[in-house]
C-alpha positions as CSV (number, residue, x, y, z in Angstrom):
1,X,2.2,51.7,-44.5
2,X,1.6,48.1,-45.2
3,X,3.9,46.4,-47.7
4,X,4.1,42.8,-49.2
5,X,3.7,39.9,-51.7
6,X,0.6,39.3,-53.5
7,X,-0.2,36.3,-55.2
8,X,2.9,35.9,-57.7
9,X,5.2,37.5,-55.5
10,X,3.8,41.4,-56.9
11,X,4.3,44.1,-54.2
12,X,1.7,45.6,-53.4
13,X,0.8,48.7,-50.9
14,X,-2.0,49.1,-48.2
15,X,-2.1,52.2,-46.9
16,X,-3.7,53.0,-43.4
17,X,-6.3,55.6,-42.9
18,X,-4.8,57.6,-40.4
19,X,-0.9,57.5,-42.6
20,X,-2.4,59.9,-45.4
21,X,0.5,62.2,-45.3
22,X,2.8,60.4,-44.1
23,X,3.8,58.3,-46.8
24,X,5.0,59.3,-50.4
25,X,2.3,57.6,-52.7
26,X,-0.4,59.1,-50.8
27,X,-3.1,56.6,-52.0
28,X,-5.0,56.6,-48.6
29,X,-8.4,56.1,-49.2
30,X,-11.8,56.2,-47.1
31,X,-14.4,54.2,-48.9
32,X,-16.9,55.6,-47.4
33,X,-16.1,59.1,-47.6
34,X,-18.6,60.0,-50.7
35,X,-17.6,63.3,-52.5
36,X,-14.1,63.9,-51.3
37,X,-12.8,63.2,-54.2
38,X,-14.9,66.1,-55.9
39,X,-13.6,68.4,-53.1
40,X,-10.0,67.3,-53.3
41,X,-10.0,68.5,-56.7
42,X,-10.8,72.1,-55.6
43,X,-9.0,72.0,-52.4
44,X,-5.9,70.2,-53.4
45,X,-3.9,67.3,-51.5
46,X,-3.5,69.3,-48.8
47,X,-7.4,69.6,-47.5
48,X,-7.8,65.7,-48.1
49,X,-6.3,64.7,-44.9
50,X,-8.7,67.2,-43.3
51,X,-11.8,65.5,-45.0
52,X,-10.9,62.1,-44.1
53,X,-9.3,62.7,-40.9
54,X,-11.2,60.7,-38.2
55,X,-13.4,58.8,-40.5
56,X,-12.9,54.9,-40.6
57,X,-12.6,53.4,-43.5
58,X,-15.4,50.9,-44.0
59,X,-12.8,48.8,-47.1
60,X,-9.6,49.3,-48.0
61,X,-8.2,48.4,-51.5
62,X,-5.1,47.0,-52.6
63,X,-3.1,48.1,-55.4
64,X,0.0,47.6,-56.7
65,X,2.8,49.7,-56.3
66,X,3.6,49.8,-59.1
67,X,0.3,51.0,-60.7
68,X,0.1,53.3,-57.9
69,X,3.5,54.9,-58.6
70,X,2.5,55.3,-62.7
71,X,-1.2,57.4,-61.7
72,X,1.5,59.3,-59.8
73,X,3.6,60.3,-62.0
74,X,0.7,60.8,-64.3
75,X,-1.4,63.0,-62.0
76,X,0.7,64.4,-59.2
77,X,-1.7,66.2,-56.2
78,X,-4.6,64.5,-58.4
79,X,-3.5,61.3,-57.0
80,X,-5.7,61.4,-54.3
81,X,-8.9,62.3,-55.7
82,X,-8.2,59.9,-58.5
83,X,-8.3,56.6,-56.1
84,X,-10.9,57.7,-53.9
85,X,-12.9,58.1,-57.1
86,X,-11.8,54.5,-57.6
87,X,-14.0,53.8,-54.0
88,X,-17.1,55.3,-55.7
89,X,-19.9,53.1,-57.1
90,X,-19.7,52.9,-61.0
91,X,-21.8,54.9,-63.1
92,X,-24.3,53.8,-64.9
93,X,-25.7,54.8,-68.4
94,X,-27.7,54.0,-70.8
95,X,-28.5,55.0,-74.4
96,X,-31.4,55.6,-76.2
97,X,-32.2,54.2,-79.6
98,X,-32.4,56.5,-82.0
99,X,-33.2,54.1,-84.5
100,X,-36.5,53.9,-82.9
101,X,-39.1,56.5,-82.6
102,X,-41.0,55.0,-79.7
103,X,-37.9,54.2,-77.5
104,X,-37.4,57.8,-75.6
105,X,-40.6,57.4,-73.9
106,X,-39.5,53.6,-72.7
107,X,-36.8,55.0,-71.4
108,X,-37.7,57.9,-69.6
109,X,-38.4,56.3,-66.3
110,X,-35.0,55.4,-65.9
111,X,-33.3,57.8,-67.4
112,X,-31.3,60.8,-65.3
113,X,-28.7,63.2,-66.0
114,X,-27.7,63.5,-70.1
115,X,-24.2,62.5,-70.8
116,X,-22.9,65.5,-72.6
117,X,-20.7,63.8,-74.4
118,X,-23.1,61.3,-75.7
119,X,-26.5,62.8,-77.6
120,X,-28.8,60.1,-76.9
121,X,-27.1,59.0,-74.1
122,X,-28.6,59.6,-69.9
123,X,-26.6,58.2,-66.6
124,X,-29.6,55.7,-64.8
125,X,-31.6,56.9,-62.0
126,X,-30.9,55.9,-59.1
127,X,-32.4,52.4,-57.7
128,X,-33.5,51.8,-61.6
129,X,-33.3,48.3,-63.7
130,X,-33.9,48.9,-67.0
131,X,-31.8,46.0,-67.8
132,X,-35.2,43.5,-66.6
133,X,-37.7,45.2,-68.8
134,X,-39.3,44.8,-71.6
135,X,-38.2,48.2,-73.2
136,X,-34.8,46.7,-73.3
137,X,-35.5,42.9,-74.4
138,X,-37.4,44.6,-77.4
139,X,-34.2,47.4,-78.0
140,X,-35.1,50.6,-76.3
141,X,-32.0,51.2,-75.1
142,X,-28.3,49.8,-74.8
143,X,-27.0,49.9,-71.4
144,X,-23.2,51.3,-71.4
145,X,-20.7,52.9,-69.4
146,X,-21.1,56.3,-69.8
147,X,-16.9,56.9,-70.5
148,X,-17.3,53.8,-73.0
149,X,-19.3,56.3,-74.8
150,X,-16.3,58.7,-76.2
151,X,-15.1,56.0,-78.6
152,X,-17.8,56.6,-81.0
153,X,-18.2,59.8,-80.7
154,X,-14.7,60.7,-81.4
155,X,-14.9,58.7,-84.4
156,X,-18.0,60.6,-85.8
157,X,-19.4,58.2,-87.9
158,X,-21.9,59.5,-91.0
159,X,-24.9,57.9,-93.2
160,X,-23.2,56.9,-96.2
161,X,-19.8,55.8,-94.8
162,X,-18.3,52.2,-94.6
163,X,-17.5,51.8,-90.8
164,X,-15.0,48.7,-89.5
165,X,-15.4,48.2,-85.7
166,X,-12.8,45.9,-85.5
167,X,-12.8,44.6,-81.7
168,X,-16.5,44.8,-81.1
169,X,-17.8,42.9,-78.7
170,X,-20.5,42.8,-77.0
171,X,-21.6,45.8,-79.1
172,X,-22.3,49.0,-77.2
173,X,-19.8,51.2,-80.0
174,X,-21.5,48.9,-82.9
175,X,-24.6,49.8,-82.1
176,X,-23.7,53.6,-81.2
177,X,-21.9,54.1,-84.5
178,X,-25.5,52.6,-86.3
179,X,-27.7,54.5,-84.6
180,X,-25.3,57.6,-86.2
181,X,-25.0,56.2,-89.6
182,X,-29.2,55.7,-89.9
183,X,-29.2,53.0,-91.7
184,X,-27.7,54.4,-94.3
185,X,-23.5,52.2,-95.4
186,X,-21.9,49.7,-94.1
187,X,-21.1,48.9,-90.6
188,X,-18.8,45.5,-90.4
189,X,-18.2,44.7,-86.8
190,X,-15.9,41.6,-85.7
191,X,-15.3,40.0,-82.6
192,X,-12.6,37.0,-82.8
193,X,-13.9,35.2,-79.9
194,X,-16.7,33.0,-81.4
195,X,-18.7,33.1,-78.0
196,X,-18.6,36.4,-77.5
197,X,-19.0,37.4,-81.6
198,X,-22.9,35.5,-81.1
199,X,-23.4,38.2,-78.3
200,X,-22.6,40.5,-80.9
201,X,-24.8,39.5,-83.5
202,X,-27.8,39.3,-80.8
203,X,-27.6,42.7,-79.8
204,X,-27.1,44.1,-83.3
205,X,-30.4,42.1,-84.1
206,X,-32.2,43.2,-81.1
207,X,-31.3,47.3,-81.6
208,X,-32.6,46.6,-84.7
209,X,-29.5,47.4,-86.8
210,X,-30.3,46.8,-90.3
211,X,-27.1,47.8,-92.4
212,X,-24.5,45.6,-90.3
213,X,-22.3,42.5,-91.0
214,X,-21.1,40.6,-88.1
215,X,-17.9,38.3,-88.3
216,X,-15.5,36.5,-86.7
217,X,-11.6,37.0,-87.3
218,X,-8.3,37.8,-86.6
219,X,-7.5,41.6,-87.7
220,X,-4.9,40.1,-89.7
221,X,-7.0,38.1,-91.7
222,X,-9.3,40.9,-92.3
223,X,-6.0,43.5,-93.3
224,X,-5.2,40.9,-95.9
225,X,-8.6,40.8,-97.1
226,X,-9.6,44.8,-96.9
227,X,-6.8,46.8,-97.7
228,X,-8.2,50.4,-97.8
229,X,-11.4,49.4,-97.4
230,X,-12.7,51.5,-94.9
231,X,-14.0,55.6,-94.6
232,X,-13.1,55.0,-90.5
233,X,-11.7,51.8,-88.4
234,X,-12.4,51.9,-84.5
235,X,-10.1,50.3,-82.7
236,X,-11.6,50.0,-78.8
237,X,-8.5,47.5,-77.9
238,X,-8.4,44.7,-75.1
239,X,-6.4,46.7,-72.1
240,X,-4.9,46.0,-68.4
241,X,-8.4,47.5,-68.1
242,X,-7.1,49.7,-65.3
243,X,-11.1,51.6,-65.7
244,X,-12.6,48.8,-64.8
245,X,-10.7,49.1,-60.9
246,X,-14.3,50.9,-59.8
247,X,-16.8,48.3,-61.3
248,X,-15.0,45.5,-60.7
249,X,-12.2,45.6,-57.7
250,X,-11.2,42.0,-58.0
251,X,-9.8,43.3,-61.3
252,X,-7.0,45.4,-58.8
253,X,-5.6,42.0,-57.4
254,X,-5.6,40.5,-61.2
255,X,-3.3,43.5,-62.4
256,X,0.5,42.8,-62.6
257,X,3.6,45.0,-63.3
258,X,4.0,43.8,-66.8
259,X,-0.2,43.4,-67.7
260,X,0.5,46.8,-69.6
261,X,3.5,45.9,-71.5
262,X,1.8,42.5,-72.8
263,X,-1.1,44.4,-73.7
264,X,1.0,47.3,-75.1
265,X,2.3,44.2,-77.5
266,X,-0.8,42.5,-78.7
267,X,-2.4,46.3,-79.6
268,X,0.6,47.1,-81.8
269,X,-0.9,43.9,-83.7
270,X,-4.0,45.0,-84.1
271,X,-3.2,48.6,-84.7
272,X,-1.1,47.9,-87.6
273,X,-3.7,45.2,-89.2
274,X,-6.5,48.3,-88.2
275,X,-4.2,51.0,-90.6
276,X,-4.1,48.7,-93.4
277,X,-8.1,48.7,-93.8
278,X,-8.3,52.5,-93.4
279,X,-8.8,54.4,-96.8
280,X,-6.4,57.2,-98.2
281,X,-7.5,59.9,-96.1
282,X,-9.7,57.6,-93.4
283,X,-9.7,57.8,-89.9
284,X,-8.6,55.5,-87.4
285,X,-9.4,55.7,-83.5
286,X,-7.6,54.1,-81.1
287,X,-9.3,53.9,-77.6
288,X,-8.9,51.8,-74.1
289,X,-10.2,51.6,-70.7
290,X,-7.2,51.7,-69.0
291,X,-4.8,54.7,-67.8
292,X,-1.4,53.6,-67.9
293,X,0.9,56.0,-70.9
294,X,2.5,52.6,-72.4
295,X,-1.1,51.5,-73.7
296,X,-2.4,55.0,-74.5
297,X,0.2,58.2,-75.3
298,X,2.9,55.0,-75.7
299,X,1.3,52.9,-77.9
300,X,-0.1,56.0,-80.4
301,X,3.7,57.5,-80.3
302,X,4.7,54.2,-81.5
303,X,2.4,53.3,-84.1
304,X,3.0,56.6,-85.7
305,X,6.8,55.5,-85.6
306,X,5.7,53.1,-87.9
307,X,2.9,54.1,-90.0
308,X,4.1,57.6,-91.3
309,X,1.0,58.3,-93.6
310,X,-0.8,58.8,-90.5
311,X,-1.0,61.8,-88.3
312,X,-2.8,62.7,-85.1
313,X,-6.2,65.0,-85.7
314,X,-7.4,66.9,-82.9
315,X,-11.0,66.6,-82.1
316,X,-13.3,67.7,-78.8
317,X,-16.1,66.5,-76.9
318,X,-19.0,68.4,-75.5
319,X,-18.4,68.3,-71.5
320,X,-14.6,66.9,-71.9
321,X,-13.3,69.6,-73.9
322,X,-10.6,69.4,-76.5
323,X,-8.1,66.7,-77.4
324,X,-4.1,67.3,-77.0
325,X,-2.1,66.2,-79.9
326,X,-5.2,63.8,-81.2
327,X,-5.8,62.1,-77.5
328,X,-8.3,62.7,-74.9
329,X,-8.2,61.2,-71.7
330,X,-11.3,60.6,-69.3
331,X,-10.8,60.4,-65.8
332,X,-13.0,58.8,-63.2
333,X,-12.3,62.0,-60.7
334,X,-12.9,64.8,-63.0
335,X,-15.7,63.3,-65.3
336,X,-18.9,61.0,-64.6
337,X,-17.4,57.8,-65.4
338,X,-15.4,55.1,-65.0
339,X,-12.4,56.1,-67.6
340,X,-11.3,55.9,-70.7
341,X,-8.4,57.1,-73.3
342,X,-9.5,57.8,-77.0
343,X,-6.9,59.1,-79.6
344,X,-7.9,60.3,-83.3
345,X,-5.6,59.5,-86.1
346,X,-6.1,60.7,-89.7
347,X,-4.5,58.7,-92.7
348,X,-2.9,61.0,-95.8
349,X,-5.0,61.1,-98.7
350,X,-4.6,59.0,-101.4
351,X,-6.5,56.7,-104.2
352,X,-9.3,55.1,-102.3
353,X,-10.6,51.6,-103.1
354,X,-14.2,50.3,-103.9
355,X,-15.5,46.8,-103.0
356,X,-16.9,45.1,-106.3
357,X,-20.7,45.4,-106.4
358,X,-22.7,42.3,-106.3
359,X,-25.5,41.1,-108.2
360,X,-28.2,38.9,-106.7
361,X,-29.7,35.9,-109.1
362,X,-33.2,36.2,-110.2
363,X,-34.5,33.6,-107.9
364,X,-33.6,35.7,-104.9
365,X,-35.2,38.7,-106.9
366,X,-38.1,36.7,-107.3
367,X,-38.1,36.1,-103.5
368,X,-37.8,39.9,-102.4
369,X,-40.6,40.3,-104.8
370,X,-42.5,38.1,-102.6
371,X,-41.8,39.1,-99.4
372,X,-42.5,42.7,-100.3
373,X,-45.7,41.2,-101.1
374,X,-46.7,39.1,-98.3
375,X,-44.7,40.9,-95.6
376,X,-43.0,44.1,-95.7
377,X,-40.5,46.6,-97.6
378,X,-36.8,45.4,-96.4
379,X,-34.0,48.1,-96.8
380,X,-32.6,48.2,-99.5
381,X,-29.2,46.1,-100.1
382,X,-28.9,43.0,-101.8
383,X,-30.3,39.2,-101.0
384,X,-27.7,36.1,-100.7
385,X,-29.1,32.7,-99.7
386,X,-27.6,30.7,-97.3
387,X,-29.5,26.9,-97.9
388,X,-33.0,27.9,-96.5
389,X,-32.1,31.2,-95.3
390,X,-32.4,34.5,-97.3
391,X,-30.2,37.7,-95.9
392,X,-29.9,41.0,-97.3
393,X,-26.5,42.5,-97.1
394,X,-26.0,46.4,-97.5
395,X,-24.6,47.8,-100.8
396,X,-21.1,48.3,-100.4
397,X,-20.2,45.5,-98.3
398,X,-16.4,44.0,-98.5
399,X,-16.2,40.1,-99.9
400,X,-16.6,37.9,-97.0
401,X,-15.1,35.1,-98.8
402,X,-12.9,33.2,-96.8
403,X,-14.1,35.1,-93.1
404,X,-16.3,33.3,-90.8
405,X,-19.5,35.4,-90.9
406,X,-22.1,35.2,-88.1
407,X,-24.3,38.2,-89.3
408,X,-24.5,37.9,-92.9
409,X,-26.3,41.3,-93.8
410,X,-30.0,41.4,-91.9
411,X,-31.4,38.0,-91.4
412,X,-34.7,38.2,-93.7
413,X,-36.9,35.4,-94.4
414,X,-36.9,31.5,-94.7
415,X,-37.8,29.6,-97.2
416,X,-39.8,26.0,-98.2
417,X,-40.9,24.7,-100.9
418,X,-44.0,26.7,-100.9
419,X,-44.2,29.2,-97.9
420,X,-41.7,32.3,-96.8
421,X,-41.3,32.8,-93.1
422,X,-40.2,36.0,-91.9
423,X,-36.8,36.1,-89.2
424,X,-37.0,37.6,-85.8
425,X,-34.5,39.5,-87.0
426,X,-36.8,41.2,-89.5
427,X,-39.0,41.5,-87.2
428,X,-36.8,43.6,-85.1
429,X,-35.4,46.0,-87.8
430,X,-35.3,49.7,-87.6
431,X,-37.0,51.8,-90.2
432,X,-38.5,49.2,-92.3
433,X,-42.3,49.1,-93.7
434,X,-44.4,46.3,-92.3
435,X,-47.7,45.6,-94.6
436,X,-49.7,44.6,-91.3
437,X,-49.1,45.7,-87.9
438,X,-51.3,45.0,-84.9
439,X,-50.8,46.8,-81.3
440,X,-50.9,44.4,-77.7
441,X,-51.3,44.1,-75.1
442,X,-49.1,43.8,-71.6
443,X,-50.5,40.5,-71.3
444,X,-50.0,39.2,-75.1
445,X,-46.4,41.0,-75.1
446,X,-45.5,38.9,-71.8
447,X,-46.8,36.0,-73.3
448,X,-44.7,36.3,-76.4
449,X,-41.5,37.3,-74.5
450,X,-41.6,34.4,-72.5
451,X,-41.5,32.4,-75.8
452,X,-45.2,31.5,-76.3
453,X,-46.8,31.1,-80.0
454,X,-50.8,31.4,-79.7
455,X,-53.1,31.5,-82.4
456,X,-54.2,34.9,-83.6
457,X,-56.6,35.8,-85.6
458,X,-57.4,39.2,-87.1
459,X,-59.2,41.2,-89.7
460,X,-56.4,41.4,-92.1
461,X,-55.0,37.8,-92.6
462,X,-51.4,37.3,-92.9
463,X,-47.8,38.2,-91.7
464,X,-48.5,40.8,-89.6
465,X,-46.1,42.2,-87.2
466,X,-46.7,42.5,-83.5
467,X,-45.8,45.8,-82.0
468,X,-45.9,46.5,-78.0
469,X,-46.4,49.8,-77.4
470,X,-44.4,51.4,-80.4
471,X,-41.9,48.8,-80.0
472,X,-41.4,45.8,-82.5
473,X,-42.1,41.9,-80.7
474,X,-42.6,39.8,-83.6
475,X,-44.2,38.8,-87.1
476,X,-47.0,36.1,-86.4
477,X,-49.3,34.8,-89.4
478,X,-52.7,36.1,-88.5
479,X,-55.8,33.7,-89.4
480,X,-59.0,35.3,-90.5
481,X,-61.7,36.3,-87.7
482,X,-64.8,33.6,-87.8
């Protein structure tokens, strides 16, 4: 066995192929021994040597001791199977968007296996890219790792509910918990990194998610702001990110000895901001993509030290089983993906609060009134004007006085002094009620994708919007056939 000094001085272990036994972490692994890891887990420890005796590893990983020595104490004789999973390729998934009717047949020539944990999500064929086509440019489909997928689901979100996704980025749960909910509440997802809170907004906008706000803040801020606010918080906190080993192995080198207690640090922060938004008998899940117990069991066991009015609520999961004490783990060697930890938590009931309802002005009734008119049936919520920009935010939204706000409500229409202009974001919304519509072409939908505006003309002038196969492109102002 191979012992030294990474970079930083970390200790770290390399272990050779032919030393599997012979060494008391056991964390030999043969890269390119493809399913041992599924046998080891039937065979036990002992039939691994046997599967990778005489077989040369094509790479061999380093990982820190230390890391090594916690997934051992964690899994025992699973050890083994666990880090040669960590030799696999990643899985890759994909979900379908249910908010559109047209999008299962876009997706079906990519789309393999179901995720049984996951209804409208499918691991990707092999060789596919959906992530180049047009299906997904026009919101077919989110691509997301499959284990990424238990967050949502544990947190069973419902039409009519006010939702709080608190650390959302770059929106795969967001846009999972909308395409439950159906249009129907409020979904405020918040991202405090600016950059990455745009790449939010665009993906809410292109799955055509019309009942979301987007913003920007510190959970903190928000607490302050939205006490009690919320039927369910989900909490999908920044990790070691221990799941991302197989997708990324760089990441292995990046870990250190204390990455999980600094992360165990910052997630008590934003746990305890997360419980002061959840209503009297809300629900609050707590998830990572990690594996350590300090950020997952550890961190749960030590917010409910400190938040007695919550208690663990057991929950289960169609092809993972049932939760322990509120928690469910997903592991890389037992299930198809990459990992994941999800716990449940249920607050005590109690008097619940209600955001105070807004009223638009009659201008902006006036202008609904004539966008109905010229353009389409929005959902229903209510219009607030930012200068020449008209958005619609869902009934029930929280005051967003005071919070930065990148996704105001669905981005409607523009205005001038004698014209409305309907937004690509409209455009894009699920479930709405176009007046006009008009079917393309490949060659038309290319042009438009690659960010072309020709003249069209048509036998219904007006705001018509351009639809590709099923699937929404744009609104473009038709002229009148000679």
């Amino acid at each position: 066995m191979d012992t030294g000094l990474a970079a930083g001085g970390r200790r770290t272990v390399r272990l050779p192929w032919h030393a599997f036994e012979h060494t008391h972490v056991r964390a030999a692994v043969c890269h390119g021994a493809r399913g041992a890891g599924a046998q080891a887990d039937t065979q036990g420890p002992a039939d691994i040597h046997g599967l990778l005796s005489g077989q040369r590893p094509r790479k061999m990983s380093m990982y820190d001791i230390h890391f090594v020595e916690e997934m051992r104490a964690l899994l025992g004789d699973q050890l083994p199977a666990f880090l040669d999973a960590l030799e696999q390729p990643s899985t890759r998934a994909l979900r379908v968007n249910a908010l559109r009717p047209a999008a299962y047949a876009h997706c079906l020539p990519y789309m393999g296996d179901p995720v049984p944990w996951c209804g409208d999500g499918y691991y990707i064929r092999e060789g596919a890219r959906p992530g180049a086509s047009a299906a997904h440019n026009f919101g077919a489909m989110y691509l997301q790792e499959a284990s990424a997928m238990t967050a949502a689901a544990a947190l069973a979100p419902a039409p009519g509910e006010r939702i709080l996704d608190l650390c959302a980025a770059p929106g795969g749960k967001s846009t999972q918990i909308a395409a439950a909910m159906r249009g129907a509440g409020v979904l405020v997802s918040n991202e405090i990194v600016p950059s990455r809170a745009k790449l939010l907004r665009e993906n809410l906008e292109r799955m055509g998610v019309t009942n979301a706000v987007a913003v920007c803040a510190a959970p903190d801020l928000l607490a302050r702001q939205w006490p009690g606010m919320f039927d369910a918080v989900l909490v999908d906190a920044p990790c070691s990110g221990e799941g991302m080993f197989r997708r990324t192995p760089e990441a292995r080198g990046e870990w250190k000895p204390e990455s999980p207690q600094g992360c165990a640090r910052r997630q008590a922060e934003i746990l305890d901001s997360a419980a002061e938004m959840v209503r009297s008998g809300g629900r609050l899940v707590y998830s990572t993509c990690t594996f350590n117990r300090h950020e997952d069991e550890g961190s749960v066991a030590r917010f409910l030290e400190r938040h007695a009015d919550f208690a663990p609520e057991d929950f289960s999961l169609p092809g993972l089983g049932a939760s322990e004490g509120g928690m469910l783990r997903v592991w890389p060697h037992l299930a198809r993906g990459d990992g994941h930890f999800v716990a449940r938590l249920r607050r005590a009931p109690g008097r619940a609060r209600e955001p105070a309802p807004m009223q638009a002005s009659k201008e902006l009734v006036s202008l609904l009134e004539r966008f109905r008119d010229e353009v389409g049936a929005p959902p229903d919520g209510t219009p607030i004007r930012q200068g020449d920009y008209v958005h619609l935010l869902p009934h029930g939204t929280p005051s967003l006085d005071g919070i930065r706000t990148v996704k105001p409500g669905l981005a409607l229409m523009r205005t001038g002094r004698s014209h409305i202009e309907p937004l690509p974001a409209f455009a894009r919304a699920a479930g709405v009620a176009p007046n006009r519509t008009m079917e393309i072409d490949d060659a038309l939908m290319e042009r438009l994708r690659a960010g072309e505006k020709p003249k069209l003309t048509g036998p219904a002038p007006g705001w018509t919007l351009l639809e590709w196969q099923g699937l929404p492109v744009a609104y473009r102002k038709i002229g009148k056939e000679a």
